[in-house]
N, C-alpha and C positions, 0 to 999 in steps of 0.2 A: 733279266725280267722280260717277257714278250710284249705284245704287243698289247693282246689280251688285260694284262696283267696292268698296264699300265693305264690302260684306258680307265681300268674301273678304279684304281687310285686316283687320278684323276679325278671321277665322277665322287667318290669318296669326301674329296677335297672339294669340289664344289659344293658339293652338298653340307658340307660342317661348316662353311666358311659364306655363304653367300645364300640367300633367301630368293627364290624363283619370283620374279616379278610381279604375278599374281599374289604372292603373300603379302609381298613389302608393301604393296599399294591396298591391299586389305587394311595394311596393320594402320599405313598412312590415314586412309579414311576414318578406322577409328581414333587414332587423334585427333582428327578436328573434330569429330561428333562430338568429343567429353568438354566437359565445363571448363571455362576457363579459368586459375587459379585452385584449379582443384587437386584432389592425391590421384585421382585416374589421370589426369592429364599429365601430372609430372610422372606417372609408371610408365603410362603410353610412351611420353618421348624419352627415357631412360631406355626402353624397349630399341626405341629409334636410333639412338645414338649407341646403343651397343652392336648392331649390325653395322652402324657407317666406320665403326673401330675394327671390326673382325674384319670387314672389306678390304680396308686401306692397309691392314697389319698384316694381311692372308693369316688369320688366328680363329683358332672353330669359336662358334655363335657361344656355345657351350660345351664344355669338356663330359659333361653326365651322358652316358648315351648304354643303355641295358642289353637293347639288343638293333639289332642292323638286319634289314630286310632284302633281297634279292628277289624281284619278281620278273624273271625271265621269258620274252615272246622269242621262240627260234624254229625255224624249218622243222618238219622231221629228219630224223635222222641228223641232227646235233650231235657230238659229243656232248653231253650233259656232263658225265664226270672231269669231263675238261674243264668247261664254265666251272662247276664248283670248286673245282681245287684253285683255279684263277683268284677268286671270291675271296677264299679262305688267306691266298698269298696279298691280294689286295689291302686288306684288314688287316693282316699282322703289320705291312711296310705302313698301312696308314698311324696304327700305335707306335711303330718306333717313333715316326713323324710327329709323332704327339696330336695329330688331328683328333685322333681318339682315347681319352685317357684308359686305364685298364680297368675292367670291370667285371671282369668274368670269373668266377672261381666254379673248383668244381662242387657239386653241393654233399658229395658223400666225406669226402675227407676234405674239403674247405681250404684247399691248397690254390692258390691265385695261377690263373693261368695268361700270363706276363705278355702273353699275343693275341690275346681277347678269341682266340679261335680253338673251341672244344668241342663239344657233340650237340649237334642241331646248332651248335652259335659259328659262323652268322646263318640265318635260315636265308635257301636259298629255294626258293619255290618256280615251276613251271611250267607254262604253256603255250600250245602248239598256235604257232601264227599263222593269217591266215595268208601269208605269201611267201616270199623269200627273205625276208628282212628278222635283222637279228636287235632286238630292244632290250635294255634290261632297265628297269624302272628301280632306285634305291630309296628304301623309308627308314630312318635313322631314329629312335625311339629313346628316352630316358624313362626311369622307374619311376620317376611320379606322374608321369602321362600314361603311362601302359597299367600302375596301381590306380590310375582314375575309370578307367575300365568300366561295362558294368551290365549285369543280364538279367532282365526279369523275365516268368515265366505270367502269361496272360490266359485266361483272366486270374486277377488277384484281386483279391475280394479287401486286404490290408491299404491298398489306393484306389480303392473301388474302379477300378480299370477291367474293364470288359473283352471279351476276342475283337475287337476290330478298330480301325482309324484312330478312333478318339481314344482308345484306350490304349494305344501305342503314345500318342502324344503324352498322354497323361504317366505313364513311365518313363519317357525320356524326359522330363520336365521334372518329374521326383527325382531321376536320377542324379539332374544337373543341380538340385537343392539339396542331394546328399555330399555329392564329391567337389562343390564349390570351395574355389579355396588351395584345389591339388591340380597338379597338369601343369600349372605355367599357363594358365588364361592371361588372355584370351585367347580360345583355339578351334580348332575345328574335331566335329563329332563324326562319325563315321557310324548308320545305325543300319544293322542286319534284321530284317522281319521274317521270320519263319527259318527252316531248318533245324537243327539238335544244335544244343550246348555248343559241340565245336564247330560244326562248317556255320552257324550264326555268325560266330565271333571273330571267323575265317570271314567270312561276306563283308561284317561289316570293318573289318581290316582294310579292305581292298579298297573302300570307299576313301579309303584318306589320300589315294594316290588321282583322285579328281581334281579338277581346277576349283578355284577358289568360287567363281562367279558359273558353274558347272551344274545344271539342272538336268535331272532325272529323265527318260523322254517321255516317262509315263505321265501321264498329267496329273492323275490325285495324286502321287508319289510326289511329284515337283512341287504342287501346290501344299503337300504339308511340309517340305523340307523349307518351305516359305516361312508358313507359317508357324514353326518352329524356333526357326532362326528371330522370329521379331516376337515371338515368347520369352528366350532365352535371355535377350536384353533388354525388356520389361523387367526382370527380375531383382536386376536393380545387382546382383553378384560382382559383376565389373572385371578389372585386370588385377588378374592374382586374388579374386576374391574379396576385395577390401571396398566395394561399390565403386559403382561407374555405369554408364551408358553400355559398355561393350563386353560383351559374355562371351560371346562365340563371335568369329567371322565367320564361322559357314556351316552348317549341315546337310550332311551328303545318304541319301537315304538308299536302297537296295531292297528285294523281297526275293523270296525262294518258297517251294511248297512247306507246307507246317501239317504236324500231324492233326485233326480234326477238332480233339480236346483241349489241345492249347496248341500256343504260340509262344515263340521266344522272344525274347525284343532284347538284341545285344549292342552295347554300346563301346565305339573304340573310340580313344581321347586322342587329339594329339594339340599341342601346347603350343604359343607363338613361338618358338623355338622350330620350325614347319619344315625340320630339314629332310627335304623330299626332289629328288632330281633324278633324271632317267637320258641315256643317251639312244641314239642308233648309230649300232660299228657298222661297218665295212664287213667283209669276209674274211679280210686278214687281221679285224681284234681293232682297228682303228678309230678313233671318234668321228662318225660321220654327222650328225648332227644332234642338237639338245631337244629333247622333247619338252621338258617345260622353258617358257621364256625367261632369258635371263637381263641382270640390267646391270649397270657397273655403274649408273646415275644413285646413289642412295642419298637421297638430298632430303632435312628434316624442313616441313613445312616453315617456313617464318608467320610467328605469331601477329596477325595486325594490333598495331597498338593503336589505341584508344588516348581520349583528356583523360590528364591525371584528374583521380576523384579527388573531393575534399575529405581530407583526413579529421575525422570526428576522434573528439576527446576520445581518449582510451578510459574506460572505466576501469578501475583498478581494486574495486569490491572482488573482493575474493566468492568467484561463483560457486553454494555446491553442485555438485555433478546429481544427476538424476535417480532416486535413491533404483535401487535392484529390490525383487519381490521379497527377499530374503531379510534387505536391511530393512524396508518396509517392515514387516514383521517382527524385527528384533526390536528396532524403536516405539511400534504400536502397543507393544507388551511390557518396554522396558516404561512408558510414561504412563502406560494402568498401574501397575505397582507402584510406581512412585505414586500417584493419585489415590491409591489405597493407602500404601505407609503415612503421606498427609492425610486423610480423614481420620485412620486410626492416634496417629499423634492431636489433632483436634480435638476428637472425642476424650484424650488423655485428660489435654488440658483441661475442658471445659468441666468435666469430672473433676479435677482436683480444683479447680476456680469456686465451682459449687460447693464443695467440703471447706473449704476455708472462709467462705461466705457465710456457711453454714455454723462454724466453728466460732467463728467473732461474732457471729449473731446472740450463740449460745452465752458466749464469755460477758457479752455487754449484759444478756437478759440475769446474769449472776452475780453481775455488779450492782444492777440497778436493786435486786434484790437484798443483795450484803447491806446496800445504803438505807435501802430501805428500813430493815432490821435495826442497824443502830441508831438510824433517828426516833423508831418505836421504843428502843431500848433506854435513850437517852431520854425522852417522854416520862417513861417511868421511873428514871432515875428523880427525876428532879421533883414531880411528883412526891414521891415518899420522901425525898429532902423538907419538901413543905412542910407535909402535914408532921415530920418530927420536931421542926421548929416549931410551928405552932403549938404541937404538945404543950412543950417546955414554955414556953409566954404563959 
């Protein structure tokens, strides 16, 4: 193995195993922001303590990784197909290594290619520096952060979003209440303003490889990646989508010319997973120094503790849960029918109550009349008993 060859395993392994200091102290701050005794705070330090394990174990952050990025600054007159084939041998000795589990197939005949390195994979892009110095900066990417992706074209009349400032905001802000939930939030965005479909999404790629605390030097550009970032965690999304204080650590913005009619506004994800490191060699392939800072302190804040509260009875009434518009509507519907079925049965009753009312009214008014009849009858019986005895006297 050269030298070459070695260095960029190396940066390989830093980068799957170890978070650039700039992240880790993002990620740290968003743990104290989140509530205490909350599900973001226990995500946050879950977060925390699985970096201070991959640290101490040299075991990658995470084994999911789609594709692997190469962005190269070198002299002219580099051998470029030397770097790349380095790249290529780097990546497969990192899978044997298990740094990076296998992920790659081909996509026509779906055959797994066992050294994660096939056509365009790992993509190794470059350009000309403006000295003698040889940098390669590496962005290590999994499929749910690169499917969090996302590109709108402006103006769109469906977010009433407009060609300019605010109607760029107002798509990166639907974007992040579409794909909330995916990436591995909390993460940082990367957004490209103008250019076609691909150099956008190219632009805004490029953007993930800034520092964390890293502003634009343009000044409206800085002041909406500001403004942006303290939208993003208004929104209330949180770590991994489940609510919390912290959406994003960062937003990193960039513009390029745009055709007159529209604009594109591309957005690239990448997820506290932030594995992004970059070295400068030597001439002969060597590590000469880290371009991003690195820390080997990965220490998880200690929580202050507070007086124990007083433990209030537990109520143990069985709470329902808040109905959904659905059950709403099943039970609105299901208690008018019943409310019908009882009137309808009411009215039964009262109806038959009435008839039989009706009925013994009749029966009594036929008795009174039967009685009546034989006490007339019995009147005349006795009658003509009389007057035959008197006859006979």
């Amino acid at each position: 193995m050269s030298a070459l060859e070695s260095s960029l395993l190396e940066l390989i392994r830093e980068a799957s195993t170890r978070l650039a200091d700039d992240v880790w102290q993002g990620l740290v701050s968003a743990y104290r922001s989140e509530t205490e005794d909350s599900r973001s705070k226990a995500i946050m330090r879950w977060i925390l303590e699985n970096q201070v394990t991959a640290a101490a174990e040299n075991l990658p952050i995470t084994p999911h990784t789609s594709s692997m990025h190469f962005h190269v600054e070198c002299p002219a007159g580099t051998d470029r197909a030397s770097l790349t084939e380095a790249a290529r041998v780097a990546v497969a000795n990192a899978t044997k290594d298990g740094l990076v589990s296998q992920y790659l197939v081909d996509p026509i005949s779906g055959k797994s290619l066992k050294t994660n390195v096939g056509v365009g994979m790992p993509q190794v892009h470059f350009a000309e520096a403006p000295s003698d110095a040889l940098r390669i900066r590496l962005l290590m990417k999994g499929n749910g952060a690169e499917g969090a992706g996302w590109q709108t074209v402006l103006p769109d009349v469906s977010i009433t979003a407009a060609f300019d400032l605010p109607g760029v905001r107002r798509a990166v802000l639907e974007a992040l209440i579409r794909i909330q939930g995916r990436g591995c939030g909390p993460g940082v965005i990367g957004v490209g303003i103008g250019g076609d479909r691909a150099s956008g999404m190219t632009l805004a790629h490029r953007q993930l490889f800034r520092g964390i605390g890293d502003r634009n030097s343009v000044r409206v550009i800085a002041q909406l990646e500001k403004q942006l970032l303290e939208d993003a965690n208004n929104l209330g999304i949180g770590p991994l989508g489940l609510g919390g204080k912290t959406t994003l650590l960062g937003v990193k913005i960039a513009a390029e010319s745009s055709p007159k009619e529209s604009c594109y506004v591309s957005i690239s994800y990448l997820g506290w997973t932030y594995r992004r490191q970059g070295v400068e060699l030597t001439p002969d392939g060597e590590i000469k120094t880290w371009i991003y800072p690195r820390t080997s302190n990965y220490e998880i804040p200690k929580v202050a503790t507070s007086a124990p509260k007083k433990v209030k009875p537990v109520d143990t009434t069985p709470k329902r849960r808040p109905r959904t518009a659905r059950e709403a509507l099943l039970e609105d519907a299901r208690d008018k029918a019943i409310r019908t079925v009882d009137s309808v049965s009411a009215a039964k009753a009262s109806a038959k109550g009435k008839k039989a009312k009706k009925a013994t009214k009749s029966a009594t008014s036929s008795s009174r009349s039967s009685t009546a009849a034989k006490k007339t009858a019995a009147k005349k019986k006795t009658k003509v008993a009389k007057k035959r005895t008197t006859g006979k006297g």
